[in-house]
N, C-alpha and C positions, 0 to 999 in steps of 0.2 A: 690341541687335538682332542680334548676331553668333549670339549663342546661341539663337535663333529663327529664325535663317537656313541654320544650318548641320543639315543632317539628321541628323547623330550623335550633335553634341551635345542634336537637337531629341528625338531618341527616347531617348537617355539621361534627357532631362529628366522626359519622359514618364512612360519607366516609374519612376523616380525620385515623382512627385505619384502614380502610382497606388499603389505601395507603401506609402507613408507617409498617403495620404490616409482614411483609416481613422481611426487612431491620430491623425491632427490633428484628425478633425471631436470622436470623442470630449472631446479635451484642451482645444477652445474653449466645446464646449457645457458642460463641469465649471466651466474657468474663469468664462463669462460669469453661472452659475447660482450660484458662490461669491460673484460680486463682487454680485451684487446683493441674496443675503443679509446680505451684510456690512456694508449700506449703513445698517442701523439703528442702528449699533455709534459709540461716540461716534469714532473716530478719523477716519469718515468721514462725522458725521453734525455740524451744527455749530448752535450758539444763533443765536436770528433776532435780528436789529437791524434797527433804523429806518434807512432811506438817507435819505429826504428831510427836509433841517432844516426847514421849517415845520411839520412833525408829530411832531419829536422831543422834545417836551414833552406832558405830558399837564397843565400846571398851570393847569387851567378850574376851575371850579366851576362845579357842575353843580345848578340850581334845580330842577329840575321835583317839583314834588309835585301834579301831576293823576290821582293814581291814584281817586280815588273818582268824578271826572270820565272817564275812562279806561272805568271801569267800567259806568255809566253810558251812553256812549255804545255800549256791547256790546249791552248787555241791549234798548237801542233799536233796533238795527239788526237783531239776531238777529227780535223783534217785527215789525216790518217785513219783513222775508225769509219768515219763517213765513207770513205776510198774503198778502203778493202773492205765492210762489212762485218769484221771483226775486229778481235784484239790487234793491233798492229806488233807482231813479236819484232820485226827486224828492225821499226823504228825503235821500239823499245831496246835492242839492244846496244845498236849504235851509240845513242844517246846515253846511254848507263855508262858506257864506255868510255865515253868521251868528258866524262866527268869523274873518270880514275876508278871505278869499279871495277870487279872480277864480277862477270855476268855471262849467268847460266839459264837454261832452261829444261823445264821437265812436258812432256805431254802425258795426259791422261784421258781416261774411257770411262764411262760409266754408267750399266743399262740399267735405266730407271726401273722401280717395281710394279708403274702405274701404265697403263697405254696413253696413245697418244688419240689426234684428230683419225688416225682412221683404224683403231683399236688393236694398234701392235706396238708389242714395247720396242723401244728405239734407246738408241745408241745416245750417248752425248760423251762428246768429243772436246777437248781444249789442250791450253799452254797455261804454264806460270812461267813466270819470266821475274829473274831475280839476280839482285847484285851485292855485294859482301863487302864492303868496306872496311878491312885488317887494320883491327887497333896498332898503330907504332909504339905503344911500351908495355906491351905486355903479349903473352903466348894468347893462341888464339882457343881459349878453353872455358868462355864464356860471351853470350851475346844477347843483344837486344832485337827487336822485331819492331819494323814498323811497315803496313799491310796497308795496301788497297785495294780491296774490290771490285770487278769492273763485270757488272754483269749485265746480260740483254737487253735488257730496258733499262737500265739507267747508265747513262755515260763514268759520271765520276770524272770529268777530266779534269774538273779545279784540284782536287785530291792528288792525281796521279801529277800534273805541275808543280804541285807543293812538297809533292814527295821526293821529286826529279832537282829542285829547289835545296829541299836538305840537304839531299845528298852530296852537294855538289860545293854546299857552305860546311858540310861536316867533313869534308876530305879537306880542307885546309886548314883542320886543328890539329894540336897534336896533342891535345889531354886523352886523348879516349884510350881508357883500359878495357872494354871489350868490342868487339866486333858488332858493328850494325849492319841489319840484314832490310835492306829495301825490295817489297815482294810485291810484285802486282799479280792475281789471280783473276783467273778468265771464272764466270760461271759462279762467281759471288761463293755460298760455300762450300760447294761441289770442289773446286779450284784452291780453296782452301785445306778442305779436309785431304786432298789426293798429295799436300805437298808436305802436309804433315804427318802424315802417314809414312812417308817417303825417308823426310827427313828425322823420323825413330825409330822407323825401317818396320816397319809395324803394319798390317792387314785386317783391320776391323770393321771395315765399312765392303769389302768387296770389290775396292778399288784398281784397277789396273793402271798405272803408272809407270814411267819408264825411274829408274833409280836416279838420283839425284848425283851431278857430278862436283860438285862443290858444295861445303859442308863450311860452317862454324863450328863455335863453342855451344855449348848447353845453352840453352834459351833463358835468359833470369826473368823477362818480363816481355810485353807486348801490347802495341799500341796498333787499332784498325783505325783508319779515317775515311769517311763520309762526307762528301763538301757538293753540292749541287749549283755555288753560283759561286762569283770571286767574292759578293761581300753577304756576308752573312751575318743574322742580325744574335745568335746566339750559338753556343755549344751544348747539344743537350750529349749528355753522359749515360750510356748504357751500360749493365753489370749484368744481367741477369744471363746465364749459361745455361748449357745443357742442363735439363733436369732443374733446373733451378741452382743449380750452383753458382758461386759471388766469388769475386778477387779476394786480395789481401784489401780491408778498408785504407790500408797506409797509400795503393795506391790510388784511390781514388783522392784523398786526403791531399797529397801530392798532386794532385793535376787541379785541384779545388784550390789551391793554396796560390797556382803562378796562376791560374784566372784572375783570382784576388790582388792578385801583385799587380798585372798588367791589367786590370780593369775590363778584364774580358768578361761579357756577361755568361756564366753556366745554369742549365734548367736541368732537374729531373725528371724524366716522364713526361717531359712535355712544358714542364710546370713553372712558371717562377717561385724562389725558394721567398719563405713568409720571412719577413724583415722583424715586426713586433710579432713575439712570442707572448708579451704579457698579456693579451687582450685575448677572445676568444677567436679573433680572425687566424690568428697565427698556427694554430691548434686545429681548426678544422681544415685550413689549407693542408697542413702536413700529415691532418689524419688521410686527403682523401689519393695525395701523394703516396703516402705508406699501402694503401688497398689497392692503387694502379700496379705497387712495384711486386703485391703479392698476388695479384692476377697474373700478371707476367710470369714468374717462377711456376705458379701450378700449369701453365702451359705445357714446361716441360723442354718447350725448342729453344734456342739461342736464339737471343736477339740482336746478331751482329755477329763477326769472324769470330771477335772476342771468346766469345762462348765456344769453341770447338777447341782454340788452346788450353782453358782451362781444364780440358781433360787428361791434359798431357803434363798437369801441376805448375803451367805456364800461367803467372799471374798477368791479364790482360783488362783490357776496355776498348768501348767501341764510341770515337766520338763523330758527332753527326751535324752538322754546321745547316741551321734551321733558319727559315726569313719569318719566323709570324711575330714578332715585333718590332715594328717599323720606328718605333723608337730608337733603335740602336741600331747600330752598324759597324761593322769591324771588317779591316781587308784581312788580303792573307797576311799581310807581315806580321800583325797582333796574333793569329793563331799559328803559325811558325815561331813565333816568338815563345809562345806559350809548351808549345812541341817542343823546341830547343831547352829552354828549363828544365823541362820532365826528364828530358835523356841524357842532359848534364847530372844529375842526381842520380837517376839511375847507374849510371855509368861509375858512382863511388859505392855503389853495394861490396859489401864483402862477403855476401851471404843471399840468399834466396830472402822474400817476405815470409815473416813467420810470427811477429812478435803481435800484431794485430790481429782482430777476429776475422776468422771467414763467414759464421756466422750471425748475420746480421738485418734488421730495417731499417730503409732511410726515408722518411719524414720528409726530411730536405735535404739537400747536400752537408750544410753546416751540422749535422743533429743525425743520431744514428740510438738505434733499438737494438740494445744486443742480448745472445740468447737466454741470458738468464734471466729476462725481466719477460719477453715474450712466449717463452714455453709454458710458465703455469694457466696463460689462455688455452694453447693446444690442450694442454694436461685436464682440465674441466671437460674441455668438449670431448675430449677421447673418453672422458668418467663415464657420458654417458653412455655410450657403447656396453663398457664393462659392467653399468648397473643392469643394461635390457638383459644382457648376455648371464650377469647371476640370477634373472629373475625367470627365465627361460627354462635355466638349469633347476632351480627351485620347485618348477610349473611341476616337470617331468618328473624328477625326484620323488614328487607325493604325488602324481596320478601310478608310478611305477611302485607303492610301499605295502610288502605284505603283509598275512594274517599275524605274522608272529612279530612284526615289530607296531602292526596297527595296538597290538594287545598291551604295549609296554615291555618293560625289561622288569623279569620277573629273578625276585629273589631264591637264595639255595635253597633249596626242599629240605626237609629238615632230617636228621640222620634216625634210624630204626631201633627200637632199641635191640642193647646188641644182649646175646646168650650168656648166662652166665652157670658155667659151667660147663656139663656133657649135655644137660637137654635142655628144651626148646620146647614154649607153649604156645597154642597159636596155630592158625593152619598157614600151611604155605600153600605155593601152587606153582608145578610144573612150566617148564617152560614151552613147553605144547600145549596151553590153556588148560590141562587138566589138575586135580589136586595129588599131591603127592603121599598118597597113601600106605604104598607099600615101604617096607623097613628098609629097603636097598633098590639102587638105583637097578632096573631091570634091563644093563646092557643099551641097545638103541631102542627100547620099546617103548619109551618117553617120549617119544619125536626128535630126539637129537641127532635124525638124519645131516643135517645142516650146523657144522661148524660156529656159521657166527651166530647161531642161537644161542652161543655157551652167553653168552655178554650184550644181552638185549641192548637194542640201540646203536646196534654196530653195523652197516651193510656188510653182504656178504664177500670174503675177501678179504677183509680191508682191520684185522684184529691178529694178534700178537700171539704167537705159541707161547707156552710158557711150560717148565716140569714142576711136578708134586712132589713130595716127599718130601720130610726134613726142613718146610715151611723154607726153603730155599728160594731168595726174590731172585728171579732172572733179569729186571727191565726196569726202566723208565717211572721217574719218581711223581710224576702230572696224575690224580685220577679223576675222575667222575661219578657221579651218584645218578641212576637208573632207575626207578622203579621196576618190578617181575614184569612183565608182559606190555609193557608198554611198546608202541608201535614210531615212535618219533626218533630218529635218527639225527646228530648234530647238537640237541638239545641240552648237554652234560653241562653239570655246574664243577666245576673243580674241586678235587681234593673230596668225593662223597662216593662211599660202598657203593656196589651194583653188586647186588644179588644174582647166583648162579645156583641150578636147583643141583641138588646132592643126595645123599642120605640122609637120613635124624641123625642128630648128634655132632659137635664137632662146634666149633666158635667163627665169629668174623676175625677175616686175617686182616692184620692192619699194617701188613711191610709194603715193602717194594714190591707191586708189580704182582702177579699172578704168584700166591703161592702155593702149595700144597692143603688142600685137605682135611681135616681130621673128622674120620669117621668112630661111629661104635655104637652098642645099643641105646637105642632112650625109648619114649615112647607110643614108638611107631608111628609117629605121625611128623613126617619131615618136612622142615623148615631150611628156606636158601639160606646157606652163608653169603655173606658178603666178601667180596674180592675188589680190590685197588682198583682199579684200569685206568690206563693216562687218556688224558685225551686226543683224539685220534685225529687225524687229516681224512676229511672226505672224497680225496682226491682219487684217481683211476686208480684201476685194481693193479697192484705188484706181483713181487715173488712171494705173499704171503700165503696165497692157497693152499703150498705144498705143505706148509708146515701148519696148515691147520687140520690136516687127517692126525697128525702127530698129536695133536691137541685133545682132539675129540678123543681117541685110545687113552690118554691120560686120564683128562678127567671120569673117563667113565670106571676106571680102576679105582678111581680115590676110597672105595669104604673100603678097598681090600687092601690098599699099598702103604694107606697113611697111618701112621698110629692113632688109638682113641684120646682123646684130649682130658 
């Protein structure tokens, strides 16, 4: 605070940030723009693991062979949408049914904020249609999600077969300790958001839904699928949420791990994951992987259903079943299979994910940036913000610096000498600019109309009554030192006399605070005493007015009330 307080060294500092301020903003934005390229690079970038031990094993076996069933139920539902035009809800029911489910359905409304083709906002309208599969060994006070989207333009029906497929191969086990909830949503995430809303009974979107008549457990996790044909040549993996928010990594980790097992190909972003790291091919594929994944996040939207659960501390992912590599190929039984794994595992949670980062970059699926290694990037580039912002502050500072701090900070004035004895050589001078000639103070004929003239240097108001006699201190032990007639208010150096004119004769008092007095003859020619005064706050005028008429009557009695010294 010294260094802030003191004006020399404050304008040294000054021009000091503005000289080098230049040269530092360059040198953090270089820094913070290296560290982030370097974040692809193995010494900064590190292999994912599993934190949570109930999912640190992949050793299930994995049954499902409904692919011709699978399929099946595609080419039904596709037939039915074609028909009606829509979501088919009554096929959808039937069929949920008929496969041992509890199946419900909710309708919702939702008037968009935008217009339409003939510039009036309109209605939209839909169903979810949903079915509950009740774990057999355990109460129903925990559940899993698996979601498909079915919106105007894109069918989805290989998705909605594969889902119809689980369900129908998970109703003839009897491990499952929480309930699985099979959702299909009309309107992609419109249809999404109204069932979720629904089902925490919660209104943050504006949503009008009818309430949900069947309910599960608490949601621990959730999986969306996306599938466009029956064989698809990859699964690409989506994370990025509202806002930019990310899962627990454990469970992508987890769905990366039974790819791995089952030789199912997975991409992020589009991307195939770099194989050699040692080499610089490895390193610049996953730098340009890590820049896709953080364009996506500063977007802001969800990239898939995925992203609307995680608002609700629902750990989700959205996977998307892609053809642009003709190299491979995989039916649905490899990615049922791969489905099947993930919700055998999930299904031995004891606990929500938590032990992994939420915040996190991924490179590649194998290989994750976590935030302690990528924030000192942000941290450089946000520095230079805070250098333009001190140097701004600096500009103003000294275009805003006045006469009395342009001048320096000026040492105490040095003290008078003081009277020794009863008299006093030397002219003084009146505090009405005149000399003080006569032997006694002459009543108010001195110009001591005005109170705070007793204590030059003091606006008016804003000074301290005090009584004479018997050199009794009334006040406050802080004073200041004045010169007679000086016009600068504020200016006190502490602990220095301020002369007040009097009579001849008498000494500077040096107690507490305004004392008395001491008058008597000398020779004729009067000199101020000096009197303490603290120093004073220059702030608006108080109750001290009243007591400065008191004041003024005091001091003007002093040759006659105080004894001679």
């Amino acid at each position: 605070m010294g260094l802030l307080s003191d004006p020399v060294r404050r304008r040294a500092l000054a021009r000091l940030v503005l000289r080098l301020n230049a040269p530092l903003c360059v040198l953090s934005y270089v820094a913070g723009i290296a560290w982030f390229l370097a974040l692809a690079f193995p010494p900064l970038t590190q292999r994912t693991y599993m934190s949570e031990n109930a999912m640190g094993s992949t050793m299930v076996e994995e049954q499902f062979a409904g692919g011709d069933r699978a399929r099946g139920f595609a080419r039904d539902f596709a037939a039915h949408r074609r028909k009606s035009g829509a979501l088919p809800v009554a096929w959808l029911e039937r069929t949920m049914r008929s496969v041992g489910l509890e199946v419900y359905t909710q309708s919702f409304s939702r008037k968009l904020p935008f217009p339409d083709e003939t510039h009036e906002r309109y209605m939209v309208s839909g169903t979810n249609v949903y079915g509950i599969l009740r774990a057999p060994r355990a109460a129903s006070t925990e559940s899993l999600v698996l979601t498909v989207p079915c919106g105007p333009d894109s069918t989805n029906s290989q998705a909605v077969g594969l889902l119809l497929a689980l369900a129908a191969h998970f109703r003839g086990q009897i491990y499952w300790a929480k309930d699985i909830i099979f959702l299909v949503t009309e309107h992609d995430l419109l249809g999404t958001e109204a069932w979720l809303e629904a089902y925490h009974d919660v209104n943050v979107t504006g949503m009008q839904s009818s309430p949900l008549q069947g309910r599960a457990g608490a949601i621990q996790a959730a999986v969306a699928l996306e599938l466009s044909s029956d064989v698809v040549t990859s699964l690409d993996v989506a994370v990025e949420g509202l806002n930019g928010q990310l899962p627990n990594l454990d469970l992508l980790n987890l769905f990366q791990t039974f790819c791995q097992k089952g030789g199912l190909l997975c991409t992020l972003q589009g991307k195939l994951q770099a194989q050699d790291w040692t080499s610089i091919d490895g390193p610049l594929q996953g730098l340009q992987t890590l820049l896709l994944m953080v364009l996506q996040q500063a977007s802001g939207r969800p990239h898939g259903p995925h992203g609307l659960f995680l608002r609700y501390r629902v750990e989700a992912l959205t996977l998307r079943g892609i053809n642009s590599f003709r190299q491979y190929k995989y039916d649905l039984v490899a990615v049922g299979k791969a489905l099947e794994g993930v919700f055998r595992k999930l299904n031995h949670l004891l606990e929500r994910l938590h032990q992994s980062f939420f915040f996190y970059l991924l490179p590649a699926l194998s290989r994750f940036v976590s935030i302690g290694l990528y924030m000192p990037a942000a941290g450089f580039l946000l520095l230079v913000l805070g250098l333009k912002a001190l140097e701004l502050w600096m500009q103003l500072h000294e275009a805003g610096v006045g006469p009395e701090e342009a001048g320096g900070a000026s040492g105490p004035s040095p003290l008078p000498p003081q009277a020794q004895g009863g008299e006093h050589s030397g002219l003084g001078q009146g505090l009405d600019g005149t000399e003080a000639g006569s032997p006694d103070l002459p009543g108010t004929t001195v110009g001591l109309h005005h109170p705070h003239q007793l204590l030059t240097g003091l606006p008016a108001g804003r000074h301290h009554g005090a009584g004479c006699c018997a050199h009794q201190a009334l006040w406050a032990p802080a004073t200041l030192w004045h010169p007679a007639g000086a016009d600068k208010s504020g200016s006190h150096t502490p602990r220095q006399p301020v002369p007040v004119a009097r009579a001849a004769g008498g000494t500077a008092v040096t107690g507490r605070g305004l004392a008395a007095l001491s008058g008597g003859a000398g020779t004729g020619r009067a000199r101020a005493p000096h009197l303490w005064c603290p120093a004073l706050s220059a702030a608006g005028p108080g109750p001290l007015p009243l007591l400065a008429a008191l004041l003024e009557c005091a001091l003007l009695e002093v040759t006659s009330a105080c004894p001679v010294a």
